[in-house]
C-alpha positions in Angstrom: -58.5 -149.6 -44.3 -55.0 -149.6 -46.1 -53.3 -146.1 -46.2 -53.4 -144.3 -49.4 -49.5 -144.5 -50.2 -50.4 -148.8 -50.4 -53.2 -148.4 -52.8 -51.7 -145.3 -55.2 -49.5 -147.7 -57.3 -50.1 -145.8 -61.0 -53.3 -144.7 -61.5 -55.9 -147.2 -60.2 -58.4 -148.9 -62.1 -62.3 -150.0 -61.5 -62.2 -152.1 -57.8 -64.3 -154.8 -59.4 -61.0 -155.4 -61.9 -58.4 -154.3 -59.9 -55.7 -157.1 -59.0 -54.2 -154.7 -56.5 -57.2 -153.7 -54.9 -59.0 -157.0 -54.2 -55.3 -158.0 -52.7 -56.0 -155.4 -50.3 -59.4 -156.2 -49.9 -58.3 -159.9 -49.2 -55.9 -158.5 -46.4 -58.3 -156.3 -44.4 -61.2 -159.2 -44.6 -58.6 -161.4 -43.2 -57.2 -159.0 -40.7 -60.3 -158.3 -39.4 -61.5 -161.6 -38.8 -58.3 -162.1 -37.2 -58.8 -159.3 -34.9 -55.1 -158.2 -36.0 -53.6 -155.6 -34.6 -53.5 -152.0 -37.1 -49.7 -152.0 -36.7 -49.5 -155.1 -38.1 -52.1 -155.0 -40.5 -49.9 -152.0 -41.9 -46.8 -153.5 -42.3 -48.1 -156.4 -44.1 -49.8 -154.3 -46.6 -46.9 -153.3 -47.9 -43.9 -154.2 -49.9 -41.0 -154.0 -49.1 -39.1 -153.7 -52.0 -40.5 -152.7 -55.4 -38.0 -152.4 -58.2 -38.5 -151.2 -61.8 -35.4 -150.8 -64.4 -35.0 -150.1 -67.7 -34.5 -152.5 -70.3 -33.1 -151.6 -73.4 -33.2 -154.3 -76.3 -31.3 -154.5 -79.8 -34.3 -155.9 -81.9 -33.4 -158.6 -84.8 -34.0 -155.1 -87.4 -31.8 -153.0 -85.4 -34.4 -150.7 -84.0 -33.2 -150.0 -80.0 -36.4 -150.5 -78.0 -36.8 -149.7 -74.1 -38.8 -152.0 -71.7 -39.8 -151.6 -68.2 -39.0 -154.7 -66.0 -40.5 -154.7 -62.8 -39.9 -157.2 -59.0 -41.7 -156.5 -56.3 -40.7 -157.8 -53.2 -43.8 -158.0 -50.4 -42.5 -160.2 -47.9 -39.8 -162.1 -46.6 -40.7 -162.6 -42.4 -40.7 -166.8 -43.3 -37.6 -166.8 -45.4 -37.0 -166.2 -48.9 -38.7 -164.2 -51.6 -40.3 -166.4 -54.1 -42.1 -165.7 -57.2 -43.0 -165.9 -60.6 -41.6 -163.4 -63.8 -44.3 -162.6 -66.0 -44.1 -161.7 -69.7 -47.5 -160.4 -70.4 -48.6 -157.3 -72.4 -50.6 -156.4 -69.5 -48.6 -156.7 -67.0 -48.5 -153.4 -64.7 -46.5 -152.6 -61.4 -49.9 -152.9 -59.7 -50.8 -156.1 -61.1 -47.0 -157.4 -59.8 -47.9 -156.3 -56.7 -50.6 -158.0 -56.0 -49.3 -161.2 -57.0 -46.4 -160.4 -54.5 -49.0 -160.2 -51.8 -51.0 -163.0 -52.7 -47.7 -165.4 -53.2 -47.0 -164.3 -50.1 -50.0 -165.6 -48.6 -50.1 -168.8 -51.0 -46.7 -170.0 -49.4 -47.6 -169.6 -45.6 -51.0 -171.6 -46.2 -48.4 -174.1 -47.6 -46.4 -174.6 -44.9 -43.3 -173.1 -46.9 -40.6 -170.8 -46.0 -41.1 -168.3 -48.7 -42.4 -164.9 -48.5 -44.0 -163.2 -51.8 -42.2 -161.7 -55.0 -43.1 -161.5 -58.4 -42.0 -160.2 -62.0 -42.7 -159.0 -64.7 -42.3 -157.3 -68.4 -45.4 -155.9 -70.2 -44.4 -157.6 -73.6 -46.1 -160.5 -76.2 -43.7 -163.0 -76.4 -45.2 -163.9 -79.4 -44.3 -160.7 -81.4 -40.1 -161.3 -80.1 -37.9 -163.7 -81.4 -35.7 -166.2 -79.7 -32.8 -164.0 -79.5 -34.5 -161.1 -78.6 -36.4 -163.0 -75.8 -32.8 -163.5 -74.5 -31.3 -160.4 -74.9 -34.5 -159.0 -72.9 -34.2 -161.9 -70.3 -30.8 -161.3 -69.4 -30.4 -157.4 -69.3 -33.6 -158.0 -66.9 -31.9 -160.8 -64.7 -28.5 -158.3 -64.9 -30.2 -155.3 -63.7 -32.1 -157.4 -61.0 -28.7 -159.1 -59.7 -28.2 -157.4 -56.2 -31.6 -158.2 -55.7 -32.0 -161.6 -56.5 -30.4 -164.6 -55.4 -30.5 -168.6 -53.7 -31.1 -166.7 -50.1 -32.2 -163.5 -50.9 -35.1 -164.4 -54.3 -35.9 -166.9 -55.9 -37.5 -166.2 -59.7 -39.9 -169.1 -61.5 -41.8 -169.4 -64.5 -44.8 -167.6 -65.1 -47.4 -166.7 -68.3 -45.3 -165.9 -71.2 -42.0 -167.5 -69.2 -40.6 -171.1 -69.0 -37.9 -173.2 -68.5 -35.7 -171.7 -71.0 -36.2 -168.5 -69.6 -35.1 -169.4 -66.0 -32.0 -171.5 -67.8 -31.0 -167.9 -69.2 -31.3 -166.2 -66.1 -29.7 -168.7 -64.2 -26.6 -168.7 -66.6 -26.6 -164.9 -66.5 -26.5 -164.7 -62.9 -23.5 -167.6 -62.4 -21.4 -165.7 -65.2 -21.8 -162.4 -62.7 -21.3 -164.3 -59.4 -18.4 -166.4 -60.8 -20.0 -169.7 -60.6 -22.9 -172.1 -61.1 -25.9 -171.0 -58.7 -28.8 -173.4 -59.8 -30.9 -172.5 -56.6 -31.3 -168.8 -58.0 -34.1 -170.1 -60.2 -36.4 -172.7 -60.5 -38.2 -174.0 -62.7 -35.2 -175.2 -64.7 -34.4 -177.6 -67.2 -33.8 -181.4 -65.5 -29.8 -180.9 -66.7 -29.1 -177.9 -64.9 -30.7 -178.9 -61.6 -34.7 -178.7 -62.0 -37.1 -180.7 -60.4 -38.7 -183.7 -62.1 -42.8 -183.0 -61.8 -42.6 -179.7 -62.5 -43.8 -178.7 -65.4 -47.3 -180.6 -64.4 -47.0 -179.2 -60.9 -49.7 -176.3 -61.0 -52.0 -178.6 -62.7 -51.4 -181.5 -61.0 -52.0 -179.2 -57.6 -55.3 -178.1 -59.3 -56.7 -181.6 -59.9 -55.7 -182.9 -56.3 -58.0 -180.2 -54.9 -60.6 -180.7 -56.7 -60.5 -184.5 -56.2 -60.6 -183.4 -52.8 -63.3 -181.0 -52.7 -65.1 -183.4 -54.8 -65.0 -186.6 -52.2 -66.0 -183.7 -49.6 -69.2 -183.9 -51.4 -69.1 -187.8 -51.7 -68.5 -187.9 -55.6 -65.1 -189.0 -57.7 -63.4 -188.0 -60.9 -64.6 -190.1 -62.6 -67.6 -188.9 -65.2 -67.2 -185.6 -63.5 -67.6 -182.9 -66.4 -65.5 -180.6 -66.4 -64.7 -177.5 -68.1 -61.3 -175.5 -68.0 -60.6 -172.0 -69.6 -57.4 -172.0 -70.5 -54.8 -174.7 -72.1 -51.3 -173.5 -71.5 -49.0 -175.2 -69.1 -51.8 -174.9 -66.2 -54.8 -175.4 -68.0 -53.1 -178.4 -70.8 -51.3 -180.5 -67.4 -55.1 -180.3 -65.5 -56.9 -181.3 -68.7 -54.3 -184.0 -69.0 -54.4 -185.6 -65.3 -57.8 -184.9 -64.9 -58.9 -186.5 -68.0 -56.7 -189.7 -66.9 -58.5 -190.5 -63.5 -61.9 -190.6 -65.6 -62.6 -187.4 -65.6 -65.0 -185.5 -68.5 -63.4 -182.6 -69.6 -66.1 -181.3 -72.4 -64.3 -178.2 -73.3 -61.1 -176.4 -73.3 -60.1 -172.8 -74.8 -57.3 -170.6 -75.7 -57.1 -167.3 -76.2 -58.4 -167.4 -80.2 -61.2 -169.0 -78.6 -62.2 -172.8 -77.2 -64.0 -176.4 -78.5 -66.9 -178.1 -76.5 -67.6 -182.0 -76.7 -70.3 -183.2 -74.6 -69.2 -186.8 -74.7 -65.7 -185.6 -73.7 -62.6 -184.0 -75.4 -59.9 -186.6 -76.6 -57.0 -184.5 -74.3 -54.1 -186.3 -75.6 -55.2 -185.6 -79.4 -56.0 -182.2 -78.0 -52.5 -181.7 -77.0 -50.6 -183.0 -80.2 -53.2 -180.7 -82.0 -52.5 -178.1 -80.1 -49.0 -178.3 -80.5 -49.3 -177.9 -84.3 -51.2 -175.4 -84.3 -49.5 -172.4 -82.3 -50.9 -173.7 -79.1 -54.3 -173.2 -80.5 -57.3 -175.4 -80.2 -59.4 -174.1 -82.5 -60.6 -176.4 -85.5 -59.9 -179.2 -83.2 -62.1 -182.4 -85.1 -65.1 -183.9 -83.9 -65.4 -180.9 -81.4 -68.0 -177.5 -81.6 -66.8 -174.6 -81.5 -67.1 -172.2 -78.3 -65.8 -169.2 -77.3 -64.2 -168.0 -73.8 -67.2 -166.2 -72.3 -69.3 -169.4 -73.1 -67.3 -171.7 -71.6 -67.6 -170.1 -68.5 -71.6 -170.8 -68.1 -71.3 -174.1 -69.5 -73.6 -176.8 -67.6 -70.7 -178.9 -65.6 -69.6 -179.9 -62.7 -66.4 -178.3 -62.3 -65.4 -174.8 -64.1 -62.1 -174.1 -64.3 -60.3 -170.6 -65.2 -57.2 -171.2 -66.1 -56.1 -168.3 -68.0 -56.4 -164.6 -66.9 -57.6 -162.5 -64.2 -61.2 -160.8 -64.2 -62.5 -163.5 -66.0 -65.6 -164.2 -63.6 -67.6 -160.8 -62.9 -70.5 -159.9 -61.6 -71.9 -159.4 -65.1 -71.5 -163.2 -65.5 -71.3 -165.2 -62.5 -75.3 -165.3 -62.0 -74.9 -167.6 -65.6 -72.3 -169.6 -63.9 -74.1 -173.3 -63.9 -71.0 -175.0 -62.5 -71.1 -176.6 -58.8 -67.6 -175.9 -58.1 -65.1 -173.3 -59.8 -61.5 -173.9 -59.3 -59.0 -171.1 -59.5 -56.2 -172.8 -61.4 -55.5 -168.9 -62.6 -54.5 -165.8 -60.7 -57.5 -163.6 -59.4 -60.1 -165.3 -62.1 -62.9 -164.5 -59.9 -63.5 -160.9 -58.7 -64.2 -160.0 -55.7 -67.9 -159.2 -56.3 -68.4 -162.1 -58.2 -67.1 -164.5 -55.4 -69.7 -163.2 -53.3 -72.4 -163.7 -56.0 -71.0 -167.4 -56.3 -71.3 -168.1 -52.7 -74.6 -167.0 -52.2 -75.6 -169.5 -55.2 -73.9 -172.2 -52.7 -71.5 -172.9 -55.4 -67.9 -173.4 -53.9 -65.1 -171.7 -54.7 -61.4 -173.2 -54.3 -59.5 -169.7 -54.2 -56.4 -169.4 -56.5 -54.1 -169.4 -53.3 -54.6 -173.1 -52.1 -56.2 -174.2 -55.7 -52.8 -173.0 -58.3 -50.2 -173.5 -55.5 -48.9 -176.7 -56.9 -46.2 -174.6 -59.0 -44.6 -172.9 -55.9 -44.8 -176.2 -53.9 -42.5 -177.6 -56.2 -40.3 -174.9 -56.9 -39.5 -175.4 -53.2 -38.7 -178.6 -53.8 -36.5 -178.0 -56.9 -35.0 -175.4 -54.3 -34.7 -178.1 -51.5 -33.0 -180.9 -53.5 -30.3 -177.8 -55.0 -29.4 -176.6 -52.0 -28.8 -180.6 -50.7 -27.5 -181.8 -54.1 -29.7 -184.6 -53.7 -32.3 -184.9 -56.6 -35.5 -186.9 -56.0 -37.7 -188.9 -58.8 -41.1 -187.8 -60.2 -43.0 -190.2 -57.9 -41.5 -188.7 -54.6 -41.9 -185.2 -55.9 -45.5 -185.8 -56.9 -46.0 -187.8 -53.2 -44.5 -184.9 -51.6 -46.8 -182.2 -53.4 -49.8 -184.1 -52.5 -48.8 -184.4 -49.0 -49.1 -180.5 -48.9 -51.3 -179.7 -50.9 -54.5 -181.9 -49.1 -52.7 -181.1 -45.7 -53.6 -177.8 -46.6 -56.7 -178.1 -48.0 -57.8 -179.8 -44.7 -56.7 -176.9 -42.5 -58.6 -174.6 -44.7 -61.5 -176.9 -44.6 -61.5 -176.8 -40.9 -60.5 -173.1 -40.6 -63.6 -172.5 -42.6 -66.0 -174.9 -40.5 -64.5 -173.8 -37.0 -64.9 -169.7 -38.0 -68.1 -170.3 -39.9 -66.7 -168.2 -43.1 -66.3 -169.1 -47.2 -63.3 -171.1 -48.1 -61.6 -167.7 -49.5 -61.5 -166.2 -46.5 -60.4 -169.2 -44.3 -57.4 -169.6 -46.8 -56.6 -165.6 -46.3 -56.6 -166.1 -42.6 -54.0 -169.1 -42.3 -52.1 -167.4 -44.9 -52.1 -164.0 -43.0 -52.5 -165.3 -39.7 -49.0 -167.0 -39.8 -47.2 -164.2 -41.3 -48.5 -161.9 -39.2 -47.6 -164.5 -35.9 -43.9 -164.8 -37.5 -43.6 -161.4 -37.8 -45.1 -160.3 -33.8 -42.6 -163.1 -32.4 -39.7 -161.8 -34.6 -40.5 -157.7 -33.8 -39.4 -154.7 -35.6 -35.9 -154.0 -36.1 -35.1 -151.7 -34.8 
């Protein structure tokens, strides 16, 4: 088991809904199947850096409010720190570090040279201005300065975050440093060095494993019915791509709640709806109403959770009627319920292989800065699906040669290599 110091980050919550806690369990079901040694197994299951600074805001009234900022920094034995900033009202230290750990795994399954970060601010984003969003955005990016950086880590959009929020922080970094540095963020606007594909680059990573997945089982796209929780950037891009290789995606839902179309959703209508309406789909025409919880034991082919974590429990994954779930979201399946899911032979793409589209594209946003070469959409999209079914494959065979689920298969490339990387570079000192 993990020492205590690893798992006392604030005080803990239920294991079943614990981010942090079904990282760990992740680990040691990984290390143990891996037959990795305890000294090892300890210093992965920690991180190496965690960092939380005050962040003290001017709002639009005057009032002077204080927010904690957090980066936690797991692992950097492959190169790089590399993830996400989070504006969320959730967001906790323990849930940013156990995104750290899992980005950290995400990014050696993918053959990149990353090891985990992540961000975050426990705020609504919707209750903030524009200016105050950048006030917030840049004090944030200002206190995080000595720790952040092209070489050192590398910040990216996450919920609540885009590309405008990585343009401030990359401007607020250059004016400290002296000079532009596009390759301390990515995720960027196109002008100031971002990578065409993008924006569609989690979802787009999504649908090409579940294409995958689905031709493992010898059916296609096409008049597969599918339903996805969630319809921000992740959720909207799958929806769109899936829905355009004949796909049927019969419902979709927000936060205020979802709509359900057995002939299939109109996703493009959807969108432009959508966009009128404070990213919300409710009251979408010629659509029923459904709500989250519904969506989720929907009779389809595909499910998937898009949104939140926690969202699949063992309360409701015996109702789950779909015959694959794809984790296009962060931890949407809890531990207990991924084992209730498997034993119903319904397969699981875990969030590590099935969302990594983002960061495989933020390291090429990263690798065409650093070369001041800048590639169209088709090769970006060409080299995202290169990696993404390379690793697919390798989990598919990890999980046929070890005879285990495709979670853990995924957790023991991920860790495996890390944990290789690390014996072959030693302890310093």
């Amino acid at each position: 088991m993990l020492s205590s110091s690893v798992r006392s980050l604030e005080a803990p919550t239920p294991a079943h809904i614990c981010p942090y806690d079904q990282a760990c369990s992740y680990l040691e079901q990984a290390a143990k199947e891996l037959n990795l040694d305890q000294g090892l197994l300890e210093v992965l299951s920690h991180p190496r850096k965690v960092v939380t600074v005050s962040i003290p805001v001017k709002r639009d009234d005057g009032e002077v409010q204080v927010l904690a900022g957090h980066r936690v920094q797991h692992c950097d034995i492959l190169g790089p720190y590399k993830g996400g900033i989070r504006y969320h009202p959730a967001v906790t230290l323990r849930e940013v570090s156990a995104l750290a750990m899992l980005m950290t795994w995400k990014c050696a399954l993918l053959g990149i040279p990353y090891g985990g970060a992540k961000g975050g601010i426990a705020l609504d984003p919707k209750r903030y201005s524009v200016g105050e969003l950048e006030r917030i955005t840049r004090r944030y990016t200002s206190e995080l300065i000595k720790d952040i950086g092209p070489s050192i880590d590398i910040p990216a959009p996450d919920m609540g975050t885009s590309a405008r929020e990585m343009a401030w922080m990359m401007d607020t970094y250059s004016v400290n440093v002296g000079h532009a540095v596009p390759g301390v963020v990515t995720g960027k606007p196109i002008s100031i060095g971002g990578s065409r594909g993008r924006e569609m680059a989690t979802g787009r990573g999504a649908m090409l494993i579940v294409r995958e997945a689905l031709a493992d089982q010898g059916k296609s796209l096409v008049g597969t019915r599918i339903a996805i929780q969630g319809f921000g950037n992740v959720g909207s891009a799958a929806a769109l791509l899936l829905h355009q290789a004949g796909a049927k995606v019969i419902a979709v839902s927000t936060g205020s709640g979802g709509v359900f179309s057995e002939d299939g959703l109109d996703i493009l209508a959807l969108k432009a709806y959508a966009a009128e309406n404070r990213k919300s789909v409710v009251g979408f025409p010629k659509a029923t109403p459904i709500s989250n919880a519904d969506l989720l034991t929907l009779p389809c082919d595909v499910l998937i959770p898009a949104a939140l974590e926690n969202q699949i429990t063992e309360d409701n994954a015996n109702q789950v009627q779909a015959g694959i779930v794809a984790e296009a979201a962060n931890g949407p399946v809890t531990l207990l319920a991924n084992q209730a899911l498997e034993a119903r032979g319904i397969t699981v793409l875990p969030d590590i292989l099935a969302n990594a589209g983002g960061v495989v594209v933020s390291y090429l946003e990263w690798v065409q800065g650093l070369s001041y070469v800048f590639w169209d959409e088709e090769r970006v999209n060409k080299e995202l699906e290169y990696l993404m079914v390379q690793a697919y494959r390798q989990v598919i065979q990890q999980s046929q040669i070890r005879q285990i689920p495709l979670r853990l298969a995924a957790y023991t490339l991920g860790v495996g290599r890390v944990a290789q990387a690390l014996s072959d570079r030693g302890l310093y000192p």
